[in-house]
N, C-alpha and C positions, 0 to 999 in steps of 0.2 A: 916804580915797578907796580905792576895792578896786584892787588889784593886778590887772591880768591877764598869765600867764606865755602868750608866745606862743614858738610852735616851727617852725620850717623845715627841710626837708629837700630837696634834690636830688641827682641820678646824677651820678657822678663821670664823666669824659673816659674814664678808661683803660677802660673797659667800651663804648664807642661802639659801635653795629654800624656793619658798613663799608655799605654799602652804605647885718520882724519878722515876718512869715505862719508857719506852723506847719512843722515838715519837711517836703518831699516824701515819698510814699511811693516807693519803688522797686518799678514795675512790671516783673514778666518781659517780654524781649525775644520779642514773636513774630518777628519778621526782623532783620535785618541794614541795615534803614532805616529810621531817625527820620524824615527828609523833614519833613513840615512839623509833626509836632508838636513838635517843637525850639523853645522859645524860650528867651531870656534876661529874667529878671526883672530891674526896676529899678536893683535893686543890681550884679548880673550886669552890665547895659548901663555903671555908673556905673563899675565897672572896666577894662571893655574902653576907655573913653574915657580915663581918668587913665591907663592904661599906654601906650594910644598916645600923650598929652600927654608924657607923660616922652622917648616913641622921639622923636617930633618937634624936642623941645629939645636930642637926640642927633645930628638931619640926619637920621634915618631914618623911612622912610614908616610910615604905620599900616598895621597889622593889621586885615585885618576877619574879624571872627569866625566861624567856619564850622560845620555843622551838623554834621557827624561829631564833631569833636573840641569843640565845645560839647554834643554830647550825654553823649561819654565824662567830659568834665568835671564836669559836674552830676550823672550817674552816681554819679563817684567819691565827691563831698562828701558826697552823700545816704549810700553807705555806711560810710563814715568818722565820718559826725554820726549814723546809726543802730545799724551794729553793731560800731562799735568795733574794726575791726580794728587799729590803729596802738596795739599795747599789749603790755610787754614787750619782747623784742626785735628788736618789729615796728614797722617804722616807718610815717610818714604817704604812703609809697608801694605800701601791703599793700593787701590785698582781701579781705574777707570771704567766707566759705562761703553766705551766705546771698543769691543771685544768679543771673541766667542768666552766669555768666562763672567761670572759672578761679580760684581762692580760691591767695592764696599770703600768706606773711609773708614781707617785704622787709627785708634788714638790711642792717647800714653794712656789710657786705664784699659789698655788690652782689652776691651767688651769686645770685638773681632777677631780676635784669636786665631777662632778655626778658620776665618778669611784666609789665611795665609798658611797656616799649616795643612787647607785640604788641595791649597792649588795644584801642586802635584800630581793629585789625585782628578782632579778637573781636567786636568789638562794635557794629561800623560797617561801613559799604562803603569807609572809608578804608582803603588798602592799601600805606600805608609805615610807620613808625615814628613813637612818638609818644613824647614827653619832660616831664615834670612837676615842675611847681613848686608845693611847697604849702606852706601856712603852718595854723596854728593855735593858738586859746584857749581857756585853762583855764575865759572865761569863759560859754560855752556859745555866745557870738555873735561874731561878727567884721565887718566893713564893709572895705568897698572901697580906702577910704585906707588905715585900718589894714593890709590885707592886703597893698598896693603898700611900704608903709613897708619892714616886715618883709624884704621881698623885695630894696626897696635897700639895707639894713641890710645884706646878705650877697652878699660880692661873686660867690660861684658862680649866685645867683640873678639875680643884676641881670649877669653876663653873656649867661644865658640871652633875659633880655630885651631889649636892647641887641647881642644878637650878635656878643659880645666873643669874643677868645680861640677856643678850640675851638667854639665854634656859630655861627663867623663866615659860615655859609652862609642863606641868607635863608628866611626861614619862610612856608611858603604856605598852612598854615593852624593855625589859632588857635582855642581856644575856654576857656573859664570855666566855672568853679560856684562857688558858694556854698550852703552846707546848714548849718545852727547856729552851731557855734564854725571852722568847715572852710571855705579859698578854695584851690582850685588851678585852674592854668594850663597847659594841654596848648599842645604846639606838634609843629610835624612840616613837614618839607623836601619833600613833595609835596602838590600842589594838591589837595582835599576836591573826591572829584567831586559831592557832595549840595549845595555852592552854601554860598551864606551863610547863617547863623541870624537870626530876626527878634527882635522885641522883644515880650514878651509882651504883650495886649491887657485 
């Protein structure tokens, strides 16, 4: 049976600010709204459901998924499954040069921070802070269970989800991707004025 090495990363507290279908391609942003072409694929929708499943057997309400931060999410995967930036001493929260957005390599001493917490705000009409959770496999695919797994495997991740500890303030909006072997989980402490994401047709 093949092996697959799966990898997780998330931001530490002490940096807080205070306040099977083929790739996607990654289109240039002409604006600053997705609006309705945002959706979640099957797999996408299959995770949103199993991570609320887990909050709920926690007391805590579900999530429903938002178009801003479902957009940055799926974004994200797709450059991470395309051009590789999480390589070296770049981790799974970097960004590629090859994008309408801000290209940086992200490493464990968090000096890129706001890399990742202003994407949202690059990239959307969301205008707080966004926080990311991702996983991934060596083996070019990953699935929804597998990506939740990983995530409660590691108790910084499975805080984030759950609202334990330092992210004990409640998240008003949510969103996923998935792109090849790449699942990450944006969240952020103000409401997505673009509304909720649908389900692809």
């Amino acid at each position: 049976m093949k092996k697959i090495l799966l990898i997780a990363f998330i931001a530490t507290s002490a940096l807080l600010p205070r306040n099977e279908a083929p790739l996607p391609s990654i289109q240039p942003a002409t604006s600053k709204k997705p609006a309705g072409s945002v959706c979640l694929t099957s797999e996408e929708k299959r995770l949103v459901d199993i991570m609320n499943d887990f909050r709920r057997g926690k007391g805590l309400p579900a999530l429903a998924a938002t178009r801003s931060m479902s957009y940055v999410a799926k974004t994200h995967a797709a450059d991470l499954a395309q051009n590789n930036p999480a390589s070296g001493m770049c981790n799974m929260h970097s960004w590629s040069s090859r994008g309408p957005w801000s290209p940086c390599c992200y490493t464990s001493d968090h000096a890129k921070a706001n890399c990742m917490w202003k994407k949202p705000q690059e990239l959307s009409d969301y205008r707080g802070s966004g926080f990311e959770i991702s996983s991934g496999s060596s083996g070019g695919r990953i699935d929804a269970a597998t990506a939740l797994r990983v995530w409660q495997g590691s108790s910084g991740h499975n805080a984030v989800i759950i609202n334990q500890g330092m992210w004990n303030k409640p998240w008003r909006a949510f969103g996923v991707g998935i792109s090849g072997g790449y699942a990450v989980a944006w969240f952020g402490n103000e409401a997505d004025p673009m509304g909720e994401a649908v389900v692809c047709k």
